[in-house]
N, C-alpha and C positions, 0 to 999 in steps of 0.2 A: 810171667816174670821176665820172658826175655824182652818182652813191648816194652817194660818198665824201663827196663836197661837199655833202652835203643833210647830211650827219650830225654834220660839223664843227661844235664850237660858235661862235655868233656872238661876237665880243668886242663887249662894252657895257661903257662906259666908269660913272661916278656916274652919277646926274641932279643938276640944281642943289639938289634939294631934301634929297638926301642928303647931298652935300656940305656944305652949308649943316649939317643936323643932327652931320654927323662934325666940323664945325668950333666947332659949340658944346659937342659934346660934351667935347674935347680943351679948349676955355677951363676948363669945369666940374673938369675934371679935374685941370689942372695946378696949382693953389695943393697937391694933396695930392702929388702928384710930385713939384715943388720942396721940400715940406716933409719928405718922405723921403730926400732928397738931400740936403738941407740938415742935417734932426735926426737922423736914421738912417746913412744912407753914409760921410757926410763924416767924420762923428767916427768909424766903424769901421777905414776907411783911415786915417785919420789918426792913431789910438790904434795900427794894426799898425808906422805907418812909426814914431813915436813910439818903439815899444819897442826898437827899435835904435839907442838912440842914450842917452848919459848927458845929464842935463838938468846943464848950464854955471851956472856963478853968477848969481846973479840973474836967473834964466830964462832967458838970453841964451849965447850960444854953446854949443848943444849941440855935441857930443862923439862922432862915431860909432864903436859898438862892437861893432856886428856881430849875433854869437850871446851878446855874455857876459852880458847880462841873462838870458837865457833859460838857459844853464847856472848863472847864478847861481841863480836860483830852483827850477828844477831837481832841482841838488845841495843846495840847502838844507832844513832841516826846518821852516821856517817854512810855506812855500806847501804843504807835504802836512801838516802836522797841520791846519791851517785849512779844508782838504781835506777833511780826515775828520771833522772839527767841520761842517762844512757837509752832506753826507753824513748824518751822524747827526741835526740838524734835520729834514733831509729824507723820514727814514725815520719819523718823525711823525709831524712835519706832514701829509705828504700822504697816508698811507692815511688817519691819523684824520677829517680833514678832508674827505674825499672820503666815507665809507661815514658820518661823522653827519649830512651835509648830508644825503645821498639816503635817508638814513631820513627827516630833517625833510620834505624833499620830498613825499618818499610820504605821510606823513602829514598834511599840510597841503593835501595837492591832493585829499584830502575834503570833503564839506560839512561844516562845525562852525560852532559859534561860536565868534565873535570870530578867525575865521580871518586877516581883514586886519589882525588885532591883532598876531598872533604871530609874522606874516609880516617888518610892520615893524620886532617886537623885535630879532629874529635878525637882520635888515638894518643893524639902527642902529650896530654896531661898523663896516660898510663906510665908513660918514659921518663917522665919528667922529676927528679928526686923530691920527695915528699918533705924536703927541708927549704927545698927552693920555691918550691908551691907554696908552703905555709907561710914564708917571706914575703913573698910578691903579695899576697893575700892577705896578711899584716897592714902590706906598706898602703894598702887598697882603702883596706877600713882603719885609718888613722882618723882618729877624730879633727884632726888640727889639717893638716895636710894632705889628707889620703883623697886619691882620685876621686872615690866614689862620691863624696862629699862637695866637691868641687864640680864634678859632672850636674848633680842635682841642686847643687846652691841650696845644701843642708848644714847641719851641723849634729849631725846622729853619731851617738855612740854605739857604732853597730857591736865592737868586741868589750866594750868596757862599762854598759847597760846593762846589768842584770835580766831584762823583761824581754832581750832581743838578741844576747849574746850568743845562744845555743842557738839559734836558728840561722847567724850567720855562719857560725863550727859548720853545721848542717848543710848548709849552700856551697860550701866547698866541698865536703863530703861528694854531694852528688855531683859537681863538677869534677871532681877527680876519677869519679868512677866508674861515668858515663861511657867512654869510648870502651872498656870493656866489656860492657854491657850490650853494647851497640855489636860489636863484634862477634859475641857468641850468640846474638839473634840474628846475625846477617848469616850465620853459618847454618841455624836451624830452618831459615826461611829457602835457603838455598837449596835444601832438601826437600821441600816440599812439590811435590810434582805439578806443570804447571796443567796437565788438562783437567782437575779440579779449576783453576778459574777459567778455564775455555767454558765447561760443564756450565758454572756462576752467570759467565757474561749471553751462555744460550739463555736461561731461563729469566734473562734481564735482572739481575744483580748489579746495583750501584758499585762504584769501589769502597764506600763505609761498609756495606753492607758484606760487600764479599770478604772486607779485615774482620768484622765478627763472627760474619759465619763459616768461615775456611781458616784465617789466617789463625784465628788464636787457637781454633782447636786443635789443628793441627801443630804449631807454636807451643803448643800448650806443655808437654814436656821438657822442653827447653826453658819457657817462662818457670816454670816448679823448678826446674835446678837453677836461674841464676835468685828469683827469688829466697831459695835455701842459704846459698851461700853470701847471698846479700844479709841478709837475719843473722847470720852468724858472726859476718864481718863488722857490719854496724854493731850489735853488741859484744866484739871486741875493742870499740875502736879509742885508739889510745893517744896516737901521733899529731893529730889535729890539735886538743885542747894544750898539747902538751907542748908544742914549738909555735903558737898563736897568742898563749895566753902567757902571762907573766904570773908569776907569786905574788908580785902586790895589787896584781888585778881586782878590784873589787866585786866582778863579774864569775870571776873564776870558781867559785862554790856552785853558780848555779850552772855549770857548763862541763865541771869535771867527773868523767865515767869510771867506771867500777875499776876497770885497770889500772888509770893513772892514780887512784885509791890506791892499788894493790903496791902499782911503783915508789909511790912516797913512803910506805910502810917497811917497803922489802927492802929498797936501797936510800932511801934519805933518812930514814929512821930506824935501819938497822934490826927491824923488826921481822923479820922473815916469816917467824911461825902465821904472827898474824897474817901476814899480807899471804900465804898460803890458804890461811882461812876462806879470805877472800874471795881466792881464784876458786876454790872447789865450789864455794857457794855460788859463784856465778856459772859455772859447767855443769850445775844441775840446772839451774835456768835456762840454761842453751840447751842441756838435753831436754828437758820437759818441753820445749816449745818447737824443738825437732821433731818430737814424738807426734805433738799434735797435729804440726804441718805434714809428716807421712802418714797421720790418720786421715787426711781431708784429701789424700794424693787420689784416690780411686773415686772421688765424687768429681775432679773437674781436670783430671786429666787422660787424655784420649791420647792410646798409643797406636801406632798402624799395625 
């Protein structure tokens, strides 16, 4: 009995000095709590309870309706072509965008010259306001005047062709989002230890050979989170079709994503419940294709 009792753990309560630190810790903490709560949660409840409901006149007495926002959108063809416009951005944007950064990567994370030059060029589209991008980018692809067209002695309707318009939304996309991309693989490759390729170049390893057999795997954690959040961002992306493309675009149906769907509903048509609809039915899409990307994470990604 008394063995028992010698083995028991003693219960010890904090000391002051702990407490004292868990209580500063928890002040340090909570302006980002509250701000989650506040910027993040609130509006997600609030946008779900929202979509059940028609929005009343004048903002004021909504309407509740159950499920028929969500059959309405549903059965409609509006939310699934916007769908598949969104979708086909994303089949783009993100591989292009992922495999020319991590080349720039690679290459940049050499010594050269004028490497903090090149670094910053690539970077300078992340600083650069997204109203002023989409401008210059506009005045590019002008069918009558626009550089591109004058560079190549065409006459392509790259924004206002239905068959090509999304691909050129898309070609901005990954020109905008490259140097960020580039930057958080110059940071994961920097981590990488370099006597793994001392090890490579003993046993005669090419350098293609040693970016497949060292860099990616290694990289390979890195590549799985900008991947991720490259998936999420393309099928959010809103800002592109929306300050490139005009209303009387004739191209604009085949180019406009589920959000700027959601924006024309919620604020040019005063329709909120719906455009609620909208957003929840697209955040199970994002959740269900999240799910599946952290179901494939343990078959090709290698942590140290």
């Amino acid at each position: 009995m008394a063995a028992k009792q010698a083995t028991r753990p003693l219960k010890k309560g904090m000391s002051k000095a702990q407490k004292n630190e868990a209580k500063w810790g928890l002040i340090f903490v909570l302006p980002t709590m509250i701000g989650l709560l506040v910027l993040n949660f609130y509006p997600i409840l609030y946008t779900i309870y929202q979509s059940f409901f028609k929005t009343g006149d004048f903002g004021r007495g909504n309407v509740f309706v159950g499920l028929d926002n969500y059959v309405n959108v549903l059965s409609g063809s509006e939310f699934w072509g916007s769908l598949v416009n969104t979708f086909k951005y994303a089949i783009i944007e993100v591989p292009f965008s992922i495999t020319i950064a991590l080349v720039l990567a690679v290459l940049l994370n050499r010594k050269m010259i004028f490497r903090s030059g090149y670094r910053t060029i690539f970077f300078l589209p992340m600083v650069a306001a997204p109203a002023a991008v989409a401008m210059v980018w506009k005045f590019m692809y002008n069918q009558k005047f626009g550089l591109l067209n004058n560079l190549l002695g065409t006459d392509i309707g790259w924004i206002s062709d239905p068959k090509i318009a999304w691909i050129s939304i898309a070609v901005i996309g990954v020109w905008s989002i490259l140097g960020y991309n580039m930057i958080l693989f110059l940071g994961g490759l920097q981590e990488i230890p370099h006597d793994y390729y001392e090890a490579a170049d003993i046993d005669g390893a090419t350098g293609i050979r040693q970016f497949f057999t060292v860099t990616i795997p290694l990289l390979s954690p890195t590549i799985f989170f900008v991947l991720q959040t490259r998936i999420i961002g393309a099928l959010q992306v809103f800002d592109l079709p929306f300050m490139v493309m005009d209303n009387s675009n004739q191209a604009l149906p085949s180019v406009q994503s589920v959000v700027y769907v959601f924006y024309q509903y919620a604020f040019t048509y005063n329709n909120r419940g719906y455009g609620a609809a909208i957003v929840v039915c697209m955040l199970v899409v994002i959740l269900a294709l999240t799910k599946l990307l952290q179901a494939s994470e343990k078959k090709w990604v290698f942590y140290n």
